[in-house]
C-alpha positions as CSV (number, residue, x, y, z in Angstrom):
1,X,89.0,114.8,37.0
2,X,89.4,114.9,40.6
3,X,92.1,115.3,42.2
4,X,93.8,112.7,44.4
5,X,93.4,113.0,48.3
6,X,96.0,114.0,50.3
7,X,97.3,110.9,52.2
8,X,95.9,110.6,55.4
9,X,98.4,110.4,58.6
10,X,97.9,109.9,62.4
11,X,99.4,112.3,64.6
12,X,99.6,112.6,68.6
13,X,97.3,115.7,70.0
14,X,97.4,115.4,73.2
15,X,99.1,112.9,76.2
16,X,97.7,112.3,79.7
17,X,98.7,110.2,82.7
18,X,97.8,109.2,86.1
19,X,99.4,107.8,89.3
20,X,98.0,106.8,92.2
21,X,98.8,108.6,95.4
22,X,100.3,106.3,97.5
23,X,104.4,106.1,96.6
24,X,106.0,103.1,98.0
25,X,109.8,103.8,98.1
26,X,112.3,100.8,98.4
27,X,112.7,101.3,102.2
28,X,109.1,101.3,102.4
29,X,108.7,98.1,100.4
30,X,111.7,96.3,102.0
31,X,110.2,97.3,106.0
32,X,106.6,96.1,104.3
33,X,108.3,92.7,103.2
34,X,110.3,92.4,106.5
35,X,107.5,91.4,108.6
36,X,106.5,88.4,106.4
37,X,110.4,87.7,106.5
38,X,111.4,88.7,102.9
39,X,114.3,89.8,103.0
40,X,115.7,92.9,100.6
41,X,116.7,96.6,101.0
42,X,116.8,100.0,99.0
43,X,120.8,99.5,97.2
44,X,119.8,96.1,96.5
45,X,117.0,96.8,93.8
46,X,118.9,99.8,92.5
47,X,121.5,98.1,91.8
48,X,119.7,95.5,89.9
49,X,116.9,97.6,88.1
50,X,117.3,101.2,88.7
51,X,113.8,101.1,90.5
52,X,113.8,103.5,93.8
53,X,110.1,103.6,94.5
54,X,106.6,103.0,92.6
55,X,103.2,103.7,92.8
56,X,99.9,101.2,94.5
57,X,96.6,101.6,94.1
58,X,94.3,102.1,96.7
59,X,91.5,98.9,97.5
60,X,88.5,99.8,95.7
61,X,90.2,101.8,92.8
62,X,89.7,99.9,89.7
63,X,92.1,100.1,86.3
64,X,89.5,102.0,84.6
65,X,89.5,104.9,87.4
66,X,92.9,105.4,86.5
67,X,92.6,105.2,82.9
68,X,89.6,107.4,83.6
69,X,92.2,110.1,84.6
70,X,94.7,109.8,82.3
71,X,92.1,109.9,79.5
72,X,90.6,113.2,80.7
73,X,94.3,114.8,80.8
74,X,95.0,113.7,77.4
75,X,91.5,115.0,76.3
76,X,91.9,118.4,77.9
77,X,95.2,118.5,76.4
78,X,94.3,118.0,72.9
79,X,91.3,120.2,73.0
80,X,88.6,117.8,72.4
81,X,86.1,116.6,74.1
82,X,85.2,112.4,75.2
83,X,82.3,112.9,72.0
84,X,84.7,113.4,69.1
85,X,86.7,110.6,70.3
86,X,85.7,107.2,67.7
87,X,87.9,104.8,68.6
88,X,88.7,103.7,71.9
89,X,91.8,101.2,72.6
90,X,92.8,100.1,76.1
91,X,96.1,98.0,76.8
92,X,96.0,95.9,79.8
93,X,96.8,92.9,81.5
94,X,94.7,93.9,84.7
95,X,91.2,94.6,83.4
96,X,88.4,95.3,85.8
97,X,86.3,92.4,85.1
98,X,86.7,88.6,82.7
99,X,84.1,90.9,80.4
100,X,82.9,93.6,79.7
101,X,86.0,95.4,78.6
102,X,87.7,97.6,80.0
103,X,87.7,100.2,77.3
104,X,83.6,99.6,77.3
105,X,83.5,100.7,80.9
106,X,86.2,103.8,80.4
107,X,83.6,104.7,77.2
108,X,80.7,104.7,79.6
109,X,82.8,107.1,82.5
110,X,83.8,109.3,79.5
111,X,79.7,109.7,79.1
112,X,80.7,108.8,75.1
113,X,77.2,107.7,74.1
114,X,77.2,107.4,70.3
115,X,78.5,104.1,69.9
116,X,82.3,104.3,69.4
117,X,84.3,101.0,68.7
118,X,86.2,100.0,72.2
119,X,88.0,97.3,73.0
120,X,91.1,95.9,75.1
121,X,94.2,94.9,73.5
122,X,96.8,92.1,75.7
123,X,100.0,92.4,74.9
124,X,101.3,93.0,78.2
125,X,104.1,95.5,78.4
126,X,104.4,95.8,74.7
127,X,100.1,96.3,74.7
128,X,100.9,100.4,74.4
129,X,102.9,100.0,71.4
130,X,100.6,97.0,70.0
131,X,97.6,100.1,70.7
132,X,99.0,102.6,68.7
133,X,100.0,100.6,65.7
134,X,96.1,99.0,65.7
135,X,94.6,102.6,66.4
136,X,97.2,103.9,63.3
137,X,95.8,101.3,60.9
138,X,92.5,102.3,61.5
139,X,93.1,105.7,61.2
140,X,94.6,105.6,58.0
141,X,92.3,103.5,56.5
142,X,89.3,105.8,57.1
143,X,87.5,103.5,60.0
144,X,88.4,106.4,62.7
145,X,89.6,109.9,63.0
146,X,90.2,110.1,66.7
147,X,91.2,107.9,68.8
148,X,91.9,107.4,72.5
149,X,94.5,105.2,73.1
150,X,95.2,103.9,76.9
151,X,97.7,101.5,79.0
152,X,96.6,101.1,82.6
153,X,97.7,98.8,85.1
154,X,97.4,97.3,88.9
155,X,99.9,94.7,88.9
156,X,100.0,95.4,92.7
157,X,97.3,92.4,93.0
158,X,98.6,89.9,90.8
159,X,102.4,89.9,92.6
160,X,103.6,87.3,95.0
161,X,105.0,89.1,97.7
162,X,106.8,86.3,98.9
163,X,109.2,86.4,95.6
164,X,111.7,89.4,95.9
165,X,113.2,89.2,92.4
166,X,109.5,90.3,91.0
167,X,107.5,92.0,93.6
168,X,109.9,95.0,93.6
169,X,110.0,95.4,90.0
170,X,106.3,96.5,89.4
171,X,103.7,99.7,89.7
172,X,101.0,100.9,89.0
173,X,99.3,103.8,86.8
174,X,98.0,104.7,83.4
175,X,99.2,106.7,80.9
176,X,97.1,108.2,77.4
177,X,96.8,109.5,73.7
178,X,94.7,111.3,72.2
179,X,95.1,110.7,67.9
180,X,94.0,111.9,65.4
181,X,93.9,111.9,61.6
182,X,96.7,114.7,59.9
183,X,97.8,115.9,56.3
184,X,101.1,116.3,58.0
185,X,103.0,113.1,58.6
186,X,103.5,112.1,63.0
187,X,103.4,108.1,63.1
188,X,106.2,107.6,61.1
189,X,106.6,103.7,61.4
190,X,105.7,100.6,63.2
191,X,106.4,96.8,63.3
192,X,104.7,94.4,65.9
193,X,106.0,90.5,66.7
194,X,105.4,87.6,69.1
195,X,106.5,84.4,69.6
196,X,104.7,82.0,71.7
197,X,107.6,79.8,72.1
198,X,108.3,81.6,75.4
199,X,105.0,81.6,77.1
200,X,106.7,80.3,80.3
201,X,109.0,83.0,80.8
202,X,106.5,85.9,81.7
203,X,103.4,84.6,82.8
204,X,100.6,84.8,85.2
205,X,99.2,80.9,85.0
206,X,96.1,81.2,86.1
207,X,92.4,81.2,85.1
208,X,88.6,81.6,86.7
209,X,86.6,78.0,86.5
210,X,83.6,77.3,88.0
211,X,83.4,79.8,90.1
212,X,87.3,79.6,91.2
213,X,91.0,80.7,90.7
214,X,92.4,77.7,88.4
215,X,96.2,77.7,88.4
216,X,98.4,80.2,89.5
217,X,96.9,83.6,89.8
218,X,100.4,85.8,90.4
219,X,103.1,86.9,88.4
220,X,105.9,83.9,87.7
221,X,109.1,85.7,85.6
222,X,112.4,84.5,84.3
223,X,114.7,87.6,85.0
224,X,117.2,86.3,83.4
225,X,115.8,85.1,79.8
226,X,113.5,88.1,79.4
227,X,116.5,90.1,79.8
228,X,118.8,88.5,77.5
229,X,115.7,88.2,74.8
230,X,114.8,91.9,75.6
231,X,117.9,93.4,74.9
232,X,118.1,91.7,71.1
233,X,114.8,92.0,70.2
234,X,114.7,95.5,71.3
235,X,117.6,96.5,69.2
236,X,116.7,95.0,66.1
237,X,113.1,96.1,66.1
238,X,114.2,99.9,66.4
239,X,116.5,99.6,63.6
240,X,113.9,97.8,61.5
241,X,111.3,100.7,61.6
242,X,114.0,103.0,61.5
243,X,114.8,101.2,58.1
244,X,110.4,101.5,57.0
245,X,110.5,105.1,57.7
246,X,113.4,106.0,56.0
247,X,115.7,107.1,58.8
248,X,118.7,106.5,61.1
249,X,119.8,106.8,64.5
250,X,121.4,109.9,64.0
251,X,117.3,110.8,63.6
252,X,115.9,110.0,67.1
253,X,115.8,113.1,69.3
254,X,114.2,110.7,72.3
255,X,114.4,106.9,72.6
256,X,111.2,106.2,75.0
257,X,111.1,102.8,76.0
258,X,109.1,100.0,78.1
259,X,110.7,100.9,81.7
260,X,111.2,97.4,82.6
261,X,114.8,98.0,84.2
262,X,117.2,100.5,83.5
263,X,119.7,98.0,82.4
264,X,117.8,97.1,79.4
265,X,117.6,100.7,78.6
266,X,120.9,101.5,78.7
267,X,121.6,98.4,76.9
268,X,119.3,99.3,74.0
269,X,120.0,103.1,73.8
270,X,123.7,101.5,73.3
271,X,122.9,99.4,70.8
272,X,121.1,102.2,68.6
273,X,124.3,104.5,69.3
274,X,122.3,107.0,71.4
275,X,123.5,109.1,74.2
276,X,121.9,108.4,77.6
277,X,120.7,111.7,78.5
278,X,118.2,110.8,75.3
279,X,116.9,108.3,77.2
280,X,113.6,108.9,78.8
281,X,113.7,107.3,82.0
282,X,110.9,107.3,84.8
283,X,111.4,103.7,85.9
284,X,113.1,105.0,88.9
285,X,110.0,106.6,90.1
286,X,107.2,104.5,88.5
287,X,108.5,100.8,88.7
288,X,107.1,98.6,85.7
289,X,104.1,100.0,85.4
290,X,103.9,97.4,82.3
291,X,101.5,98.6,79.1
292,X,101.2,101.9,81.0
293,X,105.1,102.4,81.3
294,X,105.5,104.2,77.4
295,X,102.4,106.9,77.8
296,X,103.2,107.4,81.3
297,X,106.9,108.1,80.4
298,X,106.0,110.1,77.0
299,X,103.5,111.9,78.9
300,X,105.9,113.2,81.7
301,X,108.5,114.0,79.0
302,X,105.9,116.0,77.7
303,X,104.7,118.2,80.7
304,X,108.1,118.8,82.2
305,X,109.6,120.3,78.6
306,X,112.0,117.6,77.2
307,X,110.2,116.6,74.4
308,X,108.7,119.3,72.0
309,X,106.6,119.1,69.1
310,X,108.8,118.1,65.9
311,X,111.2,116.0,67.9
312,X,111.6,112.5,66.6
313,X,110.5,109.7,69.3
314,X,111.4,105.8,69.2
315,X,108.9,103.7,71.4
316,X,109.5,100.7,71.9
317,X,108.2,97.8,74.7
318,X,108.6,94.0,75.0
319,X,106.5,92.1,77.2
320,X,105.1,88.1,78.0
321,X,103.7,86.0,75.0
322,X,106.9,86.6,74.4
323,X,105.9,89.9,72.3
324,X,107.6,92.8,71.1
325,X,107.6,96.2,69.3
326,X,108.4,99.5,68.2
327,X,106.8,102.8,66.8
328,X,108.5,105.5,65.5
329,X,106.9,109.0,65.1
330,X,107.3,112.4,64.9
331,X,105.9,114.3,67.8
């Protein structure tokens, strides 16, 4: 008689990221929104979000350039090459066209020729999280063995610039993973939801008909609900994989969350009993760079030291639809 296979896990084997160039701090942004007569200033946005400055791409540079980038750092640092990869997952709300995917287009700079599922995933700011759990499943089941999983943004061009409560609060970039299939256990646990009740409160409205822009083509946001539904949703998810996986607060050597605004963050790490300085924060550099916040902030953790393999991570990320979730994993 056979014996029985070892159950298959995911693990992450390498992270990558990518920001563009240009930095725009808060003085920067408020002299840029000055001459259009918007008025706002640097201790005004920290005090509200923590934000000090965030990165804009450049005219011409499309999402998947940037995912392009991050995907090659994540690559070279999990010692494979674009041909092994079988599964490719990008998490945007910014593609670069209505169709072909983005993912297809990342799958055809990578040179990856041999016919790899790729697709896009919208789930906004929670789309990273949404990624891994879809690119997990898949894993496990046998349908992949490695997969590139990617959030990339440019909500620089769908912001109104004439609303200070939401132009400040976004950037731009793109952050990766490389998994792959492991004996050892890494993704530990995940849980995904959405509730369309509360379209209205994130949204961009708008569509392409006939050859135009129907509705509203730039961001609309309720600061004030998102918050006060981010904040619950946040905590209970966390606990709730914590609960599937068989573990407890006391667990979690990083909490790496959608960076969103800092008070959220603080407000969640609270609610799990966490200490801040295991917070992973980068929103004070990078804005809301929205499904690209997590992999950019997990991939920065990475590189300057903090995290180390066999630390426990929370991610976690809610975003418009309204949608939410959280993965747990050991790194």
């Amino acid at each position: 008689m056979n014996s029985a296979s070892p159950p298959r896990h995911t693990r992450i084997a390498g992270t990558g990221s990518h920001l563009p160039p240009r930095r725009l701090s808060n003085d920067d942004l408020a002299r840029q929104l000055a001459a259009q007569g918007i008025e706002t200033s640097d201790q005004w946005i920290v005090e509200r979000t923590g934000i000090r400055a965030r990165h804009f791409a450049a005219d011409g540079v499309a999402c998947s350039d940037m995912a392009l980038d991050a995907a090659r750092h994540a690559l070279e640092a999990a010692a494979c090459k674009p041909e092994d990869v079988d599964l490719i997952i990008v998490a945007t709300s910014t593609p670069d066209m209505v169709f072909p995917s983005t993912a297809c287009i990342l799958q055809a700079k990578l040179g990856i020729v041999h016919g790899c599922a790729a697709f896009d995933l919208q789930a906004v700011c929670s789309g990273f999280v949404y990624g891994l759990s879809v690119a997990d499943a898949m894993i496990r089941s046998g349908a992949a063995r490695r997969a590139l999983v990617v959030g990339a943004e440019i909500f620089s061009r769908i912001l109104d610039f004439t609303d200070r409560t939401t132009c400040v609060l976004f950037g731009d970039g793109a952050g990766a993973v490389v998994l792959e299939a492991s004996d050892a256990p890494g993704l530990l646990a995940s849980e995904l939801h959405a509730d369309g009740r509360h379209v209205g409160i994130l949204c961009v409205p708008g569509t392409v008909a006939g050859g135009r822009v129907s509705g509203d083509p730039l961001l609309k946001m309720d600061g004030q609900a998102v918050f006060k539904l981010a904040v619950g949703v946040l905590g209970d998810v966390a606990r709730s994989v914590l609960e599937k996986a068989g573990r407890s607060e006391a667990d979690i050597d990083w909490l790496i969350p959608h960076q969103a605004n800092l008070r959220i963050m603080q407000g969640t790490a609270r609610r799990l009993k966490l200490p801040m300085d295991k917070l992973i924060v980068t929103v004070d550099e990078h804005g809301n760079t929205s499904a690209a916040s997590i992999p950019l902030a997990l991939d920065h953790a990475v590189r300057s030291g903090r995290v180390a393999r066999g630390d426990t991570l929370l991610l976690e990320g809610v975003g418009g639809g309204f949608t939410w979730g959280a993965v747990l994993l050991d790194y």
